[in-house]
C-alpha positions, -999 to +999 in steps of 0.1 A: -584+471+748-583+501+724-603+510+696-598+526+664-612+560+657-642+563+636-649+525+640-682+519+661-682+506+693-709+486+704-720+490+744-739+465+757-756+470+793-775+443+812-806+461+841-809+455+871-824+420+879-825+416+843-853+433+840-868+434+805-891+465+788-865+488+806-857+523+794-826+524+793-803+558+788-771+555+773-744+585+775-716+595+754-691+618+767-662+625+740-625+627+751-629+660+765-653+646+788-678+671+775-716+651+768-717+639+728-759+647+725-756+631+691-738+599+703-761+595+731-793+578+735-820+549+741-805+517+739-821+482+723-832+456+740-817+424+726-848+404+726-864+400+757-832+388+773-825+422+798-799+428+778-795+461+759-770+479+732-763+510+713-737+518+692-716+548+686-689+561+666-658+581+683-642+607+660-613+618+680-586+600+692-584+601+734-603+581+763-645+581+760-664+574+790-698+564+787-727+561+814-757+537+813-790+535+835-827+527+836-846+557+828-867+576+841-856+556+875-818+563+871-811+528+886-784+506+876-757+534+867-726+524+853-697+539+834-668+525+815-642+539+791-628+532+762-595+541+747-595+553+713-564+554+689-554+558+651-543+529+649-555+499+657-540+461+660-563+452+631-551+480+609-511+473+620-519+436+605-536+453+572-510+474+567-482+444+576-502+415+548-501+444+521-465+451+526-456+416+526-480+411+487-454+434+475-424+420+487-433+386+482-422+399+444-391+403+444-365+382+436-341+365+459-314+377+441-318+408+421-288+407+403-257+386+402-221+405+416-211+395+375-241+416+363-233+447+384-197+449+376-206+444+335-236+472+344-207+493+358-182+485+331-207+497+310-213+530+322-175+538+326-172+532+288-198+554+281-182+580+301-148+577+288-163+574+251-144+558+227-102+576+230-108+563+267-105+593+282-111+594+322-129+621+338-096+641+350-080+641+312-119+657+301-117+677+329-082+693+323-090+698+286-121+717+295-100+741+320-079+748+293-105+764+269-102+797+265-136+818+268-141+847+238-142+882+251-175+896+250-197+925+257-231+928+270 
């Protein structure tokens, strides 16, 4: 499972025998494998159940290990890691619902084939003006103005 950057992830540990009280250590090591001091820390026991948590928050993407263990004792080590991405499943389905609010909008049919060709017919009139010239007669008359002589 991978998890999106600068979204907390919660590590939960159980002790050894389920011990309860415990001390127990919780290390953050960032994707570079290098110790995050400010990540790290005591974790909180959930109750009196043996069960403890921290959280932290990755702000790179890359794989995060982390390492848990009664302290000072140092029993009951474990690691795991935890893959951490821009972009997570959650955020592809944010980004998919607001797509589909603004396509839900539009029409089936925009426009009609009869109100593209009268759009179009339109716009050639406008061209042409009203002797219905096309493009090519404008386009010889202006090649055959004659530019005044000048000096500059």
């Amino acid at each position: 499972m991978s998890h999106k950057v600068n979204v907390p992830i919660v590590v939960f540990y159980q002790a050894v025998s389920i011990g309860t009280g415990k001390t127990v250590q919780l290390n953050v090591y960032d994707e570079t494998y290098a110790l995050d001091a400010g990540k790290s820390g005591v974790m909180a026991e959930i109750g009196t159940t043996g069960r403890y948590y921290k959280a932290f928050t990755p702000d790179v993407v890359g794989y995060w290990l982390i390492m848990a263990y009664e302290s000072p004792s140092g029993k009951g080590q474990v690691i795991d890691t935890y893959e951490v991405v821009a972009t997570d499943i959650s955020s592809v389905g944010t980004n998919v619902d607001a797509v589909r609010v603004k396509t839900d909008a539009l029409p089936v049919d925009p426009a009609s084939e009869a109100d593209v060709e009268t759009a179009i017919t339109g716009a050639e009139t406008n061209v042409r003006g009203a002797d219905g010239d096309d493009l090519k007669v404008l386009s010889d008359q202006l090649d055959a103005l004659e530019s005044p002589a000048m000096v500059g």
